[in-house]
N, C-alpha and C positions, 0 to 999 in steps of 0.2 A: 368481354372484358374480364379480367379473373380478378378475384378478391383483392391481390395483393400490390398491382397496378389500382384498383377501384381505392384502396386504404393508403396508399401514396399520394394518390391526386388528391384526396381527401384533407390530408395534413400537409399538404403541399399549400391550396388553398387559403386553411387556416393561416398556415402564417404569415403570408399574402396579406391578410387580410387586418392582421396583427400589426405589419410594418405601416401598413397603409394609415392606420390610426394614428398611431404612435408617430410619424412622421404630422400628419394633420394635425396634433391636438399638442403636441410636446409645449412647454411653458405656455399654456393657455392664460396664467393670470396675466406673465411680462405682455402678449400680445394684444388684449384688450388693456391696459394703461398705456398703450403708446397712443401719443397727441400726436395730427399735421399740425405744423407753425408753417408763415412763411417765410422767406428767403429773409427777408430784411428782419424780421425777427429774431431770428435765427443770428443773425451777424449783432445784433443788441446784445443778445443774452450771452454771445460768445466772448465780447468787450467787458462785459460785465462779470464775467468770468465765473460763469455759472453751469458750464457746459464741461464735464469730465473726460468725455471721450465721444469721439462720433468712427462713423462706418462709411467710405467710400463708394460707391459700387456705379462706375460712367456717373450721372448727375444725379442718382438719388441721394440723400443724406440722413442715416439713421444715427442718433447719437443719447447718450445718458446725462442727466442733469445731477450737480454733486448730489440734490436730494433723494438721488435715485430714483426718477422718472423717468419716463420715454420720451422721445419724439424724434417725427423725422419728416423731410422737407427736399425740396425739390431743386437743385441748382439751373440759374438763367444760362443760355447758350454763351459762352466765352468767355463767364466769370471765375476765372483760376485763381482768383488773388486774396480771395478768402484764404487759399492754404498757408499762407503768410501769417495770415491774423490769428490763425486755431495755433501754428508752432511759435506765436510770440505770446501767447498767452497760458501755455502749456499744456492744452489740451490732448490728449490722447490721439494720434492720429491711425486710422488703418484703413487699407484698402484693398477692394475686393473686383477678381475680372469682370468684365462685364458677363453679362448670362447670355448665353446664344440660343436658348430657344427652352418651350416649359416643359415643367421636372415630370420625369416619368412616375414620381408617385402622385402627382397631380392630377394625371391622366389615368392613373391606378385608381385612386379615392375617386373618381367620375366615372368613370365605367365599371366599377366592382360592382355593384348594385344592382346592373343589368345584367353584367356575367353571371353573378350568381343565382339570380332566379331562371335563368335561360337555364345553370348547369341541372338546378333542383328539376324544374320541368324536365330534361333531358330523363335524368333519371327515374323520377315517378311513370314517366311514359315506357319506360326499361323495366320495370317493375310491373308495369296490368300485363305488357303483353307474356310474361309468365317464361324469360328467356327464351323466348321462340325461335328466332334468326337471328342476331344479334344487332337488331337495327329498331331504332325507335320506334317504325311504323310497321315492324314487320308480322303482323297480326297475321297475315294468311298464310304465311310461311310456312312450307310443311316441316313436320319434323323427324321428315323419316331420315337414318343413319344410315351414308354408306359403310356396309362392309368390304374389307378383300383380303386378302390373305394377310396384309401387315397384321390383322386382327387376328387372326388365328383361322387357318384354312381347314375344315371340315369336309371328308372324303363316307363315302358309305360303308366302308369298313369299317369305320365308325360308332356305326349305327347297326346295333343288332338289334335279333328277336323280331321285324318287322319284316321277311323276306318280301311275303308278297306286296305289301305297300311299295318297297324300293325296287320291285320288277315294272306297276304300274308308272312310276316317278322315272325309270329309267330312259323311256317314252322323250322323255320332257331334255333331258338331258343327252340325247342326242339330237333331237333336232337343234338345240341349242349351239353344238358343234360345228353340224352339217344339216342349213337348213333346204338346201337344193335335194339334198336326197329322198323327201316329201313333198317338195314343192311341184318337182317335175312327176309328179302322180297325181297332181291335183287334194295331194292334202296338204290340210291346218292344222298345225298345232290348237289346241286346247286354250283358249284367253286365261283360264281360270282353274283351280286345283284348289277343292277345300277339302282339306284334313281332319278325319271327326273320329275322335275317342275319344278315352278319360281322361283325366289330367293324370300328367308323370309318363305317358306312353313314349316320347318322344317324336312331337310333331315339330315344335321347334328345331328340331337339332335336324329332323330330317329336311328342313327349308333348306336350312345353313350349307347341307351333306349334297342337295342338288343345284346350289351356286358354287361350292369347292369344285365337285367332279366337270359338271360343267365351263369354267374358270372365266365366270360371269361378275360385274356388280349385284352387289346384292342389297336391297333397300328394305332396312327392316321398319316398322313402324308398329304402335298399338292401337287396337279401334278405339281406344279412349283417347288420345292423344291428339283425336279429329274433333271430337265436342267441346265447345264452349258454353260461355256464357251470352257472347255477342251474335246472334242470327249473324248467319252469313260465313261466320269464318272457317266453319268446318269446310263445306263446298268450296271454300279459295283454299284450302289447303289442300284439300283433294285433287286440284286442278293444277297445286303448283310440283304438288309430286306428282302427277305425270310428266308433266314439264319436265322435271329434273331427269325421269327416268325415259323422255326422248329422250335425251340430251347423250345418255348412257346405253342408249340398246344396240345390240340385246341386253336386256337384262331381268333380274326379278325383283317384285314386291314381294314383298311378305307383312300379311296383316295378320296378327295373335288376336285374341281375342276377338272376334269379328261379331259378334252378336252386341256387343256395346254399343254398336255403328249399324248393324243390319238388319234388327227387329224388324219384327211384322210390320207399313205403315199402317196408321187408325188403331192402332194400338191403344198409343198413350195419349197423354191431355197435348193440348195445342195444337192438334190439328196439322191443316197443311203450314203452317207456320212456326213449326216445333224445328230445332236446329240439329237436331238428329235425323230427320227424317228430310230436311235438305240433301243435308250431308250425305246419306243413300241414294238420295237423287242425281245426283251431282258423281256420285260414282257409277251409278248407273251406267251412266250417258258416257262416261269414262269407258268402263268396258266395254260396251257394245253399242254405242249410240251414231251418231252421221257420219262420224271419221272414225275409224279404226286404227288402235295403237299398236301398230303391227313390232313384234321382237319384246314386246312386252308382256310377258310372263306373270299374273296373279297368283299369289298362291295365299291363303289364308286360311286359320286355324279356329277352330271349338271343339266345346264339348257338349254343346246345346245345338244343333243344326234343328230342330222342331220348333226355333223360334225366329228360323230367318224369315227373310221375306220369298215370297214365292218366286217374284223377278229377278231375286240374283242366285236363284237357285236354278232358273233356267237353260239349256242350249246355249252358247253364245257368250255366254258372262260364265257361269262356274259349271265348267261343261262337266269336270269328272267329282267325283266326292270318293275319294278313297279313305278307308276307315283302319285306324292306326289303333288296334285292339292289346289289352293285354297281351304280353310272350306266355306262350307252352313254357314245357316241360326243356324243349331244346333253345326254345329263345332264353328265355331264362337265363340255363348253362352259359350261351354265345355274351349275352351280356355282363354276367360276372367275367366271364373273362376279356371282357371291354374294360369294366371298373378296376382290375386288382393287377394293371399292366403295372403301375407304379408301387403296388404295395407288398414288402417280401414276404412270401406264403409260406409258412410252415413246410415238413411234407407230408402231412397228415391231413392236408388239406384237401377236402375233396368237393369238386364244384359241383357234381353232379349229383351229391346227394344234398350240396345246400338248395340246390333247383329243386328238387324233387320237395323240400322241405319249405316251399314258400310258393304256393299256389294262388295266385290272384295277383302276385303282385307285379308291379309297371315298375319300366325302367327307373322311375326316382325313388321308389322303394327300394330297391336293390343296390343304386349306389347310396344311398343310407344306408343300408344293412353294414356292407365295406367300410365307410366312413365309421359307421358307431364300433364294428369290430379291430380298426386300428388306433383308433383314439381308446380302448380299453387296453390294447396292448401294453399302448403308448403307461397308460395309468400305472399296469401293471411293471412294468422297465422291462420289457421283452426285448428283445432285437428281429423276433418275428411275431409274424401273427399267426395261431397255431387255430385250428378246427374248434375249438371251447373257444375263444375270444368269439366266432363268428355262432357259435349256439346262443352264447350269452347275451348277444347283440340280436338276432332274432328273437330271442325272450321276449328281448327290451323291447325293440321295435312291435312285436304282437301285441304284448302283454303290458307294457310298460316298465315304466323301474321301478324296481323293488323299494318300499319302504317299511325297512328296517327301525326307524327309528321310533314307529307308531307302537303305542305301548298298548296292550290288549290283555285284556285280565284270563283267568285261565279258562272259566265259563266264556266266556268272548273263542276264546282258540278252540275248544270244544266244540262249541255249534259250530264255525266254522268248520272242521276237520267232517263233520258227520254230514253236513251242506255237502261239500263238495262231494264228499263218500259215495253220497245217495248219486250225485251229477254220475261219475264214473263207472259206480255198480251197475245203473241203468245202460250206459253206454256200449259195457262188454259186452251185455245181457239182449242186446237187439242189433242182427246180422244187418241190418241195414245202415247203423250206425257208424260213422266215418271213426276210425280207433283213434285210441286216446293217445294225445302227445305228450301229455305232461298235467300232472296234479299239483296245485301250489296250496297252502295257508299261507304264503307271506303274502303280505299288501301288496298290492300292482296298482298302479295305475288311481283309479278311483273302486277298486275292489277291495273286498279283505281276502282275497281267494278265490280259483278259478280251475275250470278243467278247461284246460285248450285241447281242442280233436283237428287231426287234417283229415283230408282223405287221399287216398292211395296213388290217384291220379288227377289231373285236371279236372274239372265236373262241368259239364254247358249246358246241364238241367238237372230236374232235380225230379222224382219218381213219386208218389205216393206214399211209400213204405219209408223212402228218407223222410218224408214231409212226419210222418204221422212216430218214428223213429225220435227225430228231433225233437217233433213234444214231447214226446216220454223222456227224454233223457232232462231237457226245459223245468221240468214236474217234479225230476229225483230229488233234487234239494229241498224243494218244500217236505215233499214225500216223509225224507229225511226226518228233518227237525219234528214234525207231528208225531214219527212212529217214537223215537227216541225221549223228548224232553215233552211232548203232551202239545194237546191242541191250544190251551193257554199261554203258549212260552213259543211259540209259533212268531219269527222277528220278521222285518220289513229286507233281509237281506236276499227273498225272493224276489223283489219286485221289477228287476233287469230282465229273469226269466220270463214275468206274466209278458212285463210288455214286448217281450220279441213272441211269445208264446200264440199271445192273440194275435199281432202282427200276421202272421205266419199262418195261422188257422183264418184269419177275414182272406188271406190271401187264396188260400185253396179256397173257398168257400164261393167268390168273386172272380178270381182272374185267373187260377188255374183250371176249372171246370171239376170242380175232384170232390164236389157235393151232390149226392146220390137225389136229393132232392131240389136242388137248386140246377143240378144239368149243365150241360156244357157251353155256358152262356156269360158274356162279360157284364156285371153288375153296375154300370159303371164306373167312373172314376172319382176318387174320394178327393173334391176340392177344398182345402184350405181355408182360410178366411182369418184375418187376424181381429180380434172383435174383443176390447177392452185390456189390451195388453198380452191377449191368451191366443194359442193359432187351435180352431172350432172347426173337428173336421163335419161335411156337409156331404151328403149323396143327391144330386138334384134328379137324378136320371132314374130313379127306382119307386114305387109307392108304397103309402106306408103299413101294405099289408105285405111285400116284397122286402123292406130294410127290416119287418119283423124276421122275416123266412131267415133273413141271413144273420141276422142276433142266435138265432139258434142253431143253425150250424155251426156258427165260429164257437157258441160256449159248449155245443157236442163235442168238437175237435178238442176243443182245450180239454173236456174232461174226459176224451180218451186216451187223451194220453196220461191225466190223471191216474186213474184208475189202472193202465198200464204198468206203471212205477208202481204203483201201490202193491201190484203182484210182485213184483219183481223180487221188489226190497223185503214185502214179507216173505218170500221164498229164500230167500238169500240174506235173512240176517246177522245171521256170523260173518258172513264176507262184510254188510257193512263195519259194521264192530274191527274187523281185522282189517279195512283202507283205511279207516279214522283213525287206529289208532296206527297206524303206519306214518301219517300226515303228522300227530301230531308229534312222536320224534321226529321223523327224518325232515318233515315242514315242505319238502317239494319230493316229490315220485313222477319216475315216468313208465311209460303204458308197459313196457315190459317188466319194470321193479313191480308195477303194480300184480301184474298177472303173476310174476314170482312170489308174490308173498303169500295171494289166494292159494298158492301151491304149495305156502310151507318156507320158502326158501327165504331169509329176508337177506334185503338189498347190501351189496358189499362197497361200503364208503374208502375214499381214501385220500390223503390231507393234501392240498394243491401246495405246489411250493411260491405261493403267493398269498397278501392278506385276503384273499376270496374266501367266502363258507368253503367247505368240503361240498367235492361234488360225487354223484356215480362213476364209480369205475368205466360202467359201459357209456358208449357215444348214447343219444337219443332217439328213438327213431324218428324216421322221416314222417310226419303225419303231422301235425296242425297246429293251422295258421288260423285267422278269424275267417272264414271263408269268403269270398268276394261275390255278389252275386251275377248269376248268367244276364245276358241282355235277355231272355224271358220270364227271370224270377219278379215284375213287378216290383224289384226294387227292395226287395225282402233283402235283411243282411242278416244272420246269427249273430248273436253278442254273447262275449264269456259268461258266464254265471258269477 
């Protein structure tokens, strides 16, 4: 029912209900003053000539007395000759048809009452079940959407940066076509296909990309959309979308989110009587249990598969798990040029060095990148979007936006400029170091200043000499502020660097093997625990003359690379002196302004024909994004300084 039919009936009601009174109640005082008299009374008072007017209607007689009273009386079968006596006595005479049956607001004011608690109920009952199926009891209804092309038809062209996943997925979408062409070999298709990456890869759009190619229904649904509050209703929903998708096959589901719905059982509290772990049950037996739902296609999506349950990880239920990874270097390229089909490019524009120039990131990072680069255009009054909209917009997207507006005294810009100085010097200064993309003092984000670095190519590990690299470079800002303004004047604008610093040092120390005394051995794993508002991390796996060993690796690490910087920068003092004070004119440099001024040359500005700052002459180079980390790095990410 839509709002505006539901806001109709509504006021429709109301004045139903308005009329109804209004007709019941209208001269409430005339209608209690009226008196029955009878017949022969009546003919008294009429002689008597006390009766003003009366009212006909077959034998009843309602009439008014000069005093203005009521009454009214009942005429005997075949006494007509009254009407003689009222016109010789001048009484008012009128007359009214007889009534042929009772008033419809009669029957309105006696059944409103019932109507309308029946409609209230209707509705409250439309209301728990949470618009499910559009029927008052429709509690187990599932609520998964067909799709088909009227919605917008999605083909694997579509879908770049994920070759090998849509070679796996292709599988699917042939037999879908031509199921004989497997069948007369004695194969099965696959009941089941879960999709496991990061979020932004595009798993979603690859479900959608293999009901288009295929030109199948497609049933999307979300594992949250299966949980209730009422035991039971998940598992009838479960049960009623397969229903609907026999009804439809061939065809596909598609569940997003599926760890909502799929968790380990005995997990959580409630036991075997927890409505989530029905609800898995109840799917279970869906995929793979006494009858088999043959032409029915599972396909479901995460990015946590280490918390499903073992059962529907199985042979039989989710036979393949293909894993839908960040794009390369050439996926990357494929998919800007997915995103900027509708957007008109400069020709300066070049995709293959924006690829190269945003390393880690997944397809919803990139059409964001697009989006925030023609929405600047836009700002700008461009008619295209030229290669600077789309740096500016990676800034933004790594770095955040710029604020300009934050007012910073001159000592404030100062240590900033010599902070990041030291970040940078150290950076040129060790071969292992990913180069530098760009030096900023203006505010970003929740910074006041940052050295962003990429690296040269994609990275899927990470070496020793980068690990112990990274801390030195981590260190230069402090390093910095100590050599320059003294150990007392030492500000809290390091303290991004300690905590990625240590981070990154317990990590070699523990999980990469890269502790000379610790050996090539996993420490265990650092459990969580949220304990008075605060999350307490805990090691239970190690003793506590073992979590000593590893306290002092991690603050070795940390103060080698200390003391690393600390060479650096005093070796190289005039270079700091000469980035700082580069920063604090020009306020942003990039890694080749920078290596041009250490050489004497400073950077050649020149005024944008928009209200923008002045930017570099030169483009920027390709090099760094926040780095993303490998599926081996433990989860270690770098953060800007």
């Amino acid at each position: 029912m839509s709002n505006h039919f539901r806001n109709f009936a509504l006021w429709v009601v109301i004045a139903l209900l308005l009329i109804a009174l209004f007709q019941l109640f209208q001269n409430p005082g005339q209608r209690t003053n009226t008196s029955d008299i009878s017949f022969s009374q009546f003919l008294t008072e009429v002689r008597q000539g006390n009766v003003r007017a009366v009212t006909i209607q077959q034998r009843d007689i309602t009439g008014t007395y000069n005093s203005g009273g009521r009454f009214s009386t009942y005429a005997p079968e075949g006494a007509n000759n009254y009407i003689d006596t009222l016109d010789s006595q001048g009484v008012t005479i009128r007359a009214e048809p007889p009534n042929d049956g009772i008033s419809i607001w009669g029957i309105l004011a006696t059944w409103f009452p019932m109507l309308l608690i029946l409609g209230i109920w209707l509705f409250l009952m439309r209301q728990m079940q949470g618009g499910g199926a559009g029927k008052a009891m429709g509690f187990g209804k599932s609520k998964a959407k067909l799709l088909n092309e009227a919605h917008g038809r999605v083909l694997f062209e579509d879908v770049a940066g994920v070759d090998e996943a849509k070679e796996d997925l292709q599988e699917i979408v042939d037999f879908l076509k031509d199921p004989s062409r497997f069948q007369k070999l004695g194969g099965k298709i696959p009941r089941g296909v879960l999709l496991v990456g990061p979020p932004g890869t595009g798993k979603t759009l690859l479900a959608r990309a293999i009901a288009g190619e295929a030109n199948v229904p497609f049933f999307s649904i979300s594992g949250s959309d299966f949980v209730e509050m009422f035991v039971g209703v998940g598992a009838s929903r479960v049960r009623d979308m397969f229903e609907q998708a026999k009804k439809n096959a061939p065809c596909i589901i598609f569940i997003d989110e599926i760890d909502a719905v799929g968790r380990h059982r005995g997990a959580g509290l409630g036991g075997g009587n927890d409505e989530r772990e029905q609800t898995l049950n109840q799917l279970l037996v869906e995929m793979d249990g006494f009858e088999a739902n043959e032409g029915i296609i599972l396909i479901a999506a995460t990015n946590r598969p280490d918390v499903l349950d073992p059962a529907l990880l199985r042979p039989g239920r989710f036979d393949r798990q293909i894993v839908v990874p960040n794009p390369d270097l050439v996926g990357r390229e494929k998919i800007l040029k997915v995103h900027v089909r509708k957007v008109p490019l400069a020709p300066d524009v070049n995709l293959k060095v924006l690829a190269r120039g945003t390393p880690g990131f997944a397809g919803a990072d990139l059409a964001n990148l697009v989006n925030e680069a023609a929405l600047l255009a836009a700002r700008r009054n461009k008619r295209l979007v030229t290669h600077q909209e789309f740096e500016d917009a990676k800034d933004k997207v790594m770095m955040g936006a710029e604020r300009r507006t934050l007012v910073m005294s001159e000592d404030e810009k100062k240590l900033t400029a010599y902070h990041e100085a030291g970040h940078a010097l150290v950076a040129l200064h060790m071969p292992a170091s990913d180069p530098i993309h760009k030096a900023t003092i203006i505010p970003r984000g929740r910074a006041l200043g940052m050295v962003m670095r990429l690296p040269e190519s994609d990275r899927v590990s990470l070496s020793r000499a980068k690990c112990k690299a990274d801390l030195a470079v981590a260190m230069g800002g402090r390093v910095a502020e100590e050599l320059i303004f003294g150990h007392e004047k030492v500000t809290s604008g390091a303290s991004g660097d300690i905590k990625m610093a240590t981070k990154l040092a317990r990590a070699m120390a523990t999980q990469f093997g890269m502790s000379d005394e610790l050996g090539p051995l996993l420490y265990g794993e650092n459990e969580e625990e949220v304990f008075l508002g605060h999350s307490v991390a805990r090691n239970q796996n190690v003793s506590e003359k073992t979590q000593e060993a590893v306290d002092r690796e991690v603050k070795r690490f940390v103060n080698e690379g200390y003391e690393t910087a600390l060479a650096v920068i005093k070796t190289n003092l005039d270079d700091l002196h000469t980035v700082a004070k580069g920063l604090l004119e020009y306020e942003t440099l990039t890694g080749d302004e920078i290596r041009d001024l250490l050489k004497g040359k400073p950077p050649v500005r020149e005024s944008a024909d928009d209200d923008s700052p002045p930017r570099a002459s030169t483009v920027p180079p390709t090099g760094a994004h926040k780095p993303r980390p490998p599926a081996n790095e433990g989860g270690w990410e770098p953060q800007p300084s």
